[in-house]
C-alpha positions as semicolon CSV with decimal commas, in nm:
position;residue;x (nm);y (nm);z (nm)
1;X;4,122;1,869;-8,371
2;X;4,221;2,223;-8,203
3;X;4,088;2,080;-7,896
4;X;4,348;1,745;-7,913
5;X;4,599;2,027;-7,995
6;X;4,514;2,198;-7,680
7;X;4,481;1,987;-7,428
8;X;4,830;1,797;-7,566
9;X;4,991;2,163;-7,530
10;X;4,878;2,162;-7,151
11;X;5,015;1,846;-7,075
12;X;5,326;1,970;-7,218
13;X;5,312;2,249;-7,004
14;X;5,278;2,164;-6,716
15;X;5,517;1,871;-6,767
16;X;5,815;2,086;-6,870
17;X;5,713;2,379;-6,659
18;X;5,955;2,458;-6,420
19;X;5,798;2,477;-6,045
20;X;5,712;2,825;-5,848
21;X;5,878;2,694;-5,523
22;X;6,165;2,471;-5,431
23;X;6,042;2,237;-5,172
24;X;6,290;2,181;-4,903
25;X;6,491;1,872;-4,917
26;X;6,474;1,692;-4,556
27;X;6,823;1,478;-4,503
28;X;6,783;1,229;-4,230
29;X;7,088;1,255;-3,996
30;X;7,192;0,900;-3,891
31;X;7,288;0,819;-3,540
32;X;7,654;0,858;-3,440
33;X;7,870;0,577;-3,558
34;X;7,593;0,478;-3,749
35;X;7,713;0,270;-4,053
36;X;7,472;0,346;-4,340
37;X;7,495;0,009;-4,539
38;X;7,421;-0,188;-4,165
39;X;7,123;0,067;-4,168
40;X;7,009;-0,087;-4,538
41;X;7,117;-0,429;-4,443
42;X;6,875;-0,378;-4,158
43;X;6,551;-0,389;-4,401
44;X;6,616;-0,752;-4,408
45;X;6,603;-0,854;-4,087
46;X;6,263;-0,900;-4,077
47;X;6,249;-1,120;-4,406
48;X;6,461;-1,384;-4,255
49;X;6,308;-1,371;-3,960
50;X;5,970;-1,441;-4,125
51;X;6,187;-1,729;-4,331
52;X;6,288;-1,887;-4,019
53;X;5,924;-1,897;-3,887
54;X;5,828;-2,067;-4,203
55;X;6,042;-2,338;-4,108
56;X;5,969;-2,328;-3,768
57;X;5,626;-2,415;-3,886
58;X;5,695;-2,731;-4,094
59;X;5,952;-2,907;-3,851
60;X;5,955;-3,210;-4,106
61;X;6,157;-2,996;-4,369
62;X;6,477;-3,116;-4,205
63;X;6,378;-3,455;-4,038
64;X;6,495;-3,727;-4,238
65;X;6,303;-4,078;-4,226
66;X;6,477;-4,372;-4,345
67;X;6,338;-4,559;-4,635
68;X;5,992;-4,684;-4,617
69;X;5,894;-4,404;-4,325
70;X;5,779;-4,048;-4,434
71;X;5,765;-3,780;-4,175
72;X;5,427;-3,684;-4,004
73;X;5,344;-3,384;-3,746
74;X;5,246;-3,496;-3,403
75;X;4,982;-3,324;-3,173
76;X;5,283;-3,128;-2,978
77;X;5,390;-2,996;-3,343
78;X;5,686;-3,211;-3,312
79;X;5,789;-3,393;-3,628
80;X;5,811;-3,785;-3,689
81;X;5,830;-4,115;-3,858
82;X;5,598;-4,340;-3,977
83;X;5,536;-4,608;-4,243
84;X;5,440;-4,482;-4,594
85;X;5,119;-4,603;-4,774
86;X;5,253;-4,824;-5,077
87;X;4,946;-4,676;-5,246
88;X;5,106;-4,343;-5,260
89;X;5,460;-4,459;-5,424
90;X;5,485;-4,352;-5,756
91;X;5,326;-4,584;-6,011
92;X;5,649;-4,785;-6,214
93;X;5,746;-4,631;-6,537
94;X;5,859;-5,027;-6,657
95;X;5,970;-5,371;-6,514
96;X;6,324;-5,230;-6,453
97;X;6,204;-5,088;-6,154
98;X;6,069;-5,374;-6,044
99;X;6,259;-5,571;-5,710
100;X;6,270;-5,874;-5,567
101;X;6,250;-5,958;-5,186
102;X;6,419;-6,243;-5,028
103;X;6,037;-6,371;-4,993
104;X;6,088;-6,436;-5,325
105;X;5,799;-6,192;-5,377
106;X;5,828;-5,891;-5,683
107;X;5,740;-5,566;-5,550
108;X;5,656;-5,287;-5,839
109;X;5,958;-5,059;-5,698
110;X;6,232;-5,037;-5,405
111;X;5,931;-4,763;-5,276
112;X;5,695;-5,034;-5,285
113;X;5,873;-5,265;-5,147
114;X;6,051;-5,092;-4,827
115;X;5,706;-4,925;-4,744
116;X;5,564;-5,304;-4,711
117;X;5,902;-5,391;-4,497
118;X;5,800;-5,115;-4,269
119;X;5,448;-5,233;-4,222
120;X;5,624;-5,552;-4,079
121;X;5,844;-5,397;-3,861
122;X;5,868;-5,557;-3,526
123;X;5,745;-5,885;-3,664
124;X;6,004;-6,187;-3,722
125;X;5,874;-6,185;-4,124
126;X;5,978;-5,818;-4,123
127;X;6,288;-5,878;-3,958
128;X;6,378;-6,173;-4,212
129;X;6,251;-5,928;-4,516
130;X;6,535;-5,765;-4,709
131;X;6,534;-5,663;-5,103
132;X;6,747;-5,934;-5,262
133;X;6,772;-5,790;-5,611
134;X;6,683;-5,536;-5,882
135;X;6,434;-5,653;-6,116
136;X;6,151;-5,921;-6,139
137;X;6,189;-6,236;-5,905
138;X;6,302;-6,532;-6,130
139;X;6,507;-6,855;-6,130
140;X;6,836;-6,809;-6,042
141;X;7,056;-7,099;-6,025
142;X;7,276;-7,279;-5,780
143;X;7,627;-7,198;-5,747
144;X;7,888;-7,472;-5,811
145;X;8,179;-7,485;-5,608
146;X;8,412;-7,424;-5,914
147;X;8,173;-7,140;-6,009
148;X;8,238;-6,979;-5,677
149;X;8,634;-6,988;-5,666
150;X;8,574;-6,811;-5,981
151;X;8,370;-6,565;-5,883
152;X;8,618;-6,341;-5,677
153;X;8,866;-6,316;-5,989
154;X;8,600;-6,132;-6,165
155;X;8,533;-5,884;-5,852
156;X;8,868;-5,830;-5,777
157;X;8,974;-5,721;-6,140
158;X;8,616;-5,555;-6,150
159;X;8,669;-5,328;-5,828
160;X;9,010;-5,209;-5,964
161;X;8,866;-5,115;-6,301
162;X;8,591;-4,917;-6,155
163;X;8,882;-4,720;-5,961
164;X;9,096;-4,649;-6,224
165;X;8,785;-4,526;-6,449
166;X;8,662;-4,275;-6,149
167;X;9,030;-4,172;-6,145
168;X;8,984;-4,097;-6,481
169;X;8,681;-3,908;-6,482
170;X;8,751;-3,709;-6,137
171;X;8,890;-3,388;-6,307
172;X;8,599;-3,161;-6,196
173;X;8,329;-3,416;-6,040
174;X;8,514;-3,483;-5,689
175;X;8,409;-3,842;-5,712
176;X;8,743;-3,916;-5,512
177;X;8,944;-3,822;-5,223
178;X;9,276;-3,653;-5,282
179;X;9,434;-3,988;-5,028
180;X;9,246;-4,208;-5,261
181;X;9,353;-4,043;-5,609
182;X;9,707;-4,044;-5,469
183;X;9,658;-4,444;-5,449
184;X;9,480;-4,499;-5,759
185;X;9,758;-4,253;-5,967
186;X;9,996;-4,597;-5,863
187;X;9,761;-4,795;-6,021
188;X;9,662;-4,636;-6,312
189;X;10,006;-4,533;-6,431
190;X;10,168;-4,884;-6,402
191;X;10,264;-5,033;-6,701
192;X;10,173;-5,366;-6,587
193;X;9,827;-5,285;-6,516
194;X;9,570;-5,516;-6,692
195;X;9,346;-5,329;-6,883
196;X;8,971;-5,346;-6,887
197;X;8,834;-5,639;-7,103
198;X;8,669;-5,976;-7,110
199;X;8,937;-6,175;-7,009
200;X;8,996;-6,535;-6,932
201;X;8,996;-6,676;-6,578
202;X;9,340;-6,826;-6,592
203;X;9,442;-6,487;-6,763
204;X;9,274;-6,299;-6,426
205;X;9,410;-6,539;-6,164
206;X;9,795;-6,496;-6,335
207;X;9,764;-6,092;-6,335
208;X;9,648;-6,121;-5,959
209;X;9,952;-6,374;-5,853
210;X;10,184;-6,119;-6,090
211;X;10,061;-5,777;-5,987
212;X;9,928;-5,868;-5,634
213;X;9,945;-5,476;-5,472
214;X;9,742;-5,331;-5,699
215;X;9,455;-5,528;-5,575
216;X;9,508;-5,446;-5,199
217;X;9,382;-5,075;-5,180
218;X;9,060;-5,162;-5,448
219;X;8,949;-5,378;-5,212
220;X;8,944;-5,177;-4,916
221;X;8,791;-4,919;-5,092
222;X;8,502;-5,104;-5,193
223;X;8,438;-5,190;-4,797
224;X;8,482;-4,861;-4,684
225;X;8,240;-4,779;-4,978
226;X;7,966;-4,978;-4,833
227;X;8,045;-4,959;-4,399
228;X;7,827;-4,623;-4,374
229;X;7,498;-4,709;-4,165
230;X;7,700;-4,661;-3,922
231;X;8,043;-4,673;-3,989
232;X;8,177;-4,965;-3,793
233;X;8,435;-5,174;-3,947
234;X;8,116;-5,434;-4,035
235;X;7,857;-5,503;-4,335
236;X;7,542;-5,580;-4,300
237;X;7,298;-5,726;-4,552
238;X;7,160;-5,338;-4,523
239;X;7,503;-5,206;-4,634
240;X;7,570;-5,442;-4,874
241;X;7,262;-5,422;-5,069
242;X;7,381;-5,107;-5,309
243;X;7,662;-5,380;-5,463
244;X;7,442;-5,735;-5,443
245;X;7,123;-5,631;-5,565
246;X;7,232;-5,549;-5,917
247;X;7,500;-5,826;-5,935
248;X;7,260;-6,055;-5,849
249;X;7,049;-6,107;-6,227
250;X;7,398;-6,133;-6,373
251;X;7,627;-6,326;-6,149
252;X;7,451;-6,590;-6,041
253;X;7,719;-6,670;-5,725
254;X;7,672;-6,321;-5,544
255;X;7,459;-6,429;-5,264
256;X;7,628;-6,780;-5,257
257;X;7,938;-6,585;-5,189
258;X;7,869;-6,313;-4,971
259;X;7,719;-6,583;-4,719
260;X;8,079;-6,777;-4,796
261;X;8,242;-6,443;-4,653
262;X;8,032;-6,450;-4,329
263;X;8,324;-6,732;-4,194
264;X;8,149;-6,655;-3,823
265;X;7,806;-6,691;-3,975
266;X;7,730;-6,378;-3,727
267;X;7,524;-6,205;-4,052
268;X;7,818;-5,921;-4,021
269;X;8,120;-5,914;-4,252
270;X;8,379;-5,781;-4,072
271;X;8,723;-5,618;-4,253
272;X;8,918;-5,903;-4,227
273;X;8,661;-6,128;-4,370
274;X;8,635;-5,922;-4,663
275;X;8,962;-5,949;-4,755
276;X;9,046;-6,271;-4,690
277;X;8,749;-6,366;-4,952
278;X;8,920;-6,131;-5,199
279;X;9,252;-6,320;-5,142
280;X;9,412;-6,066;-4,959
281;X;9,659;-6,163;-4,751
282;X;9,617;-6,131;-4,369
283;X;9,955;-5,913;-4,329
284;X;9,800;-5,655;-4,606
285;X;9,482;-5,594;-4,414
286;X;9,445;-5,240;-4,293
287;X;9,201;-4,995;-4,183
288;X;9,402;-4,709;-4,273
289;X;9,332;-4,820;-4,597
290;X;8,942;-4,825;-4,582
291;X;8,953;-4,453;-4,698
């Protein structure tokens, strides 16, 4: 025990012991005009230096492939695109992710499927390939001609709905433009607006006739929504995919309708053919509009 005693007494000793001799305390004069924070700031240099060689090293960090393609390393270190394996997609969690090609063919997932359209690219099957709809291939049927006049009094009333509810929810998410929320806040506060609901057809077609303008911008927006790849006034069966593909299972006169649109048949649908299937008038057509 006296030795524990001891040997604690010398460690508090020669801790609290003051020392015998001051050593000198060495300040480092900085250069003139020297700024000492751009001196600390300095120490950093070399960590983003070292950053920006790690990226340097994988030049496919910022490459983007389109779908289908995932980026590869060349010999020359130089980054690019090729097909993807469908055997490396991620396995489908349940039939909901399941698509349909216009081959009438179910793929197990939009990975699946664009990483097959890829393998068949330069071939006139791969050029003829495009995903028709989400969800298993099945029987869809034809669309009637009364079915089809029909069809755009749903859209149209649809389209302005989904406005008005992004107006609504836009507070803090920036889902719209400040141009377009200026539109919308016309819409949404008339007091003739119809509101959302299942409504009869002769109901829809009277509010259109009645309360014509507030169908105009909706319209535009949704074709300005979709012309992005590129940005050029036309829609291909590309850009139009994010709209038809779900619409498809549940209206059965999508596709039926779209192709009605094409009036040139040229597999584009330009602005004006848009609206003119939407029953816009030809004097209301306007691409300041397509904001």
């Amino acid at each position: 025990m006296r030795v524990w005693i001891f040997f604690l007494f010398c460690l508090a000793g020669n801790t609290l012991a003051a020392p015998t001799e001051e050593e000198p305390v060495v300040e480092e004069e900085l250069e003139v005009g020297a700024n000492p924070v751009q001196v600390e700031t300095g120490e950093f240099d070399e960590a983003i230096e070292v950053v920006e060689d790690v990226i340097a090293e994988n030049p496919c960090l910022n490459h983007h492939c389109k779908k289908g393609k995932v980026c590869e390393v060349d010999d020359s270190n130089q980054p690019m695109c090729v097909c993807q394996d469908p055997l490396i997609c991620p396995a489908p969690v349940g039939d909901f992710e399941h698509v349909c090609g216009t081959d009438n063919k179910t793929y197990k997932s939009s990975c699946h499927f664009f990483a097959t359209k890829c393998a068949l690219e330069g071939t006139k099957k791969g050029h003829k390939l495009h995903l028709d709809y989400i969800g298993p291939c099945k029987y869809i049927a034809p669309c009637l001609d009364n079915e089809l006049n029909e069809f755009p009094l749903r859209m149209r009333d649809w389209l302005k709905n989904v406005l008005v509810t992004l107006y609504e929810r836009d507070e803090e998410n920036d889902l719209l433009t400040e141009k377009q929320k200026l539109r919308i806040k016309k819409i949404y506060e008339n007091e003739k607006r119809l509101q959302a609901g299942d409504h009869s057809l002769d109901l829809l077609a009277l509010d259109f006739e009645k309360n014509y303008n507030m169908y105009i911008f909706p319209v535009h927006w949704q074709f300005g929504q979709l012309d992005q790849h590129p940005i050029d006034g036309f829609l291909s069966h590309t850009e139009l995919a994010p709209l038809r593909a779900p619409l498809i299972p549940m209206e059965h006169c999508t596709t039926s309708f779209f192709e009605h649109c094409d009036a040139d048949q040229d597999k584009y649908i330009a602005l004006e053919e848009w609206a003119n299937c939407f029953g816009i008038k030809e004097q209301d057509i306007d691409n300041d509009l397509v904001i």
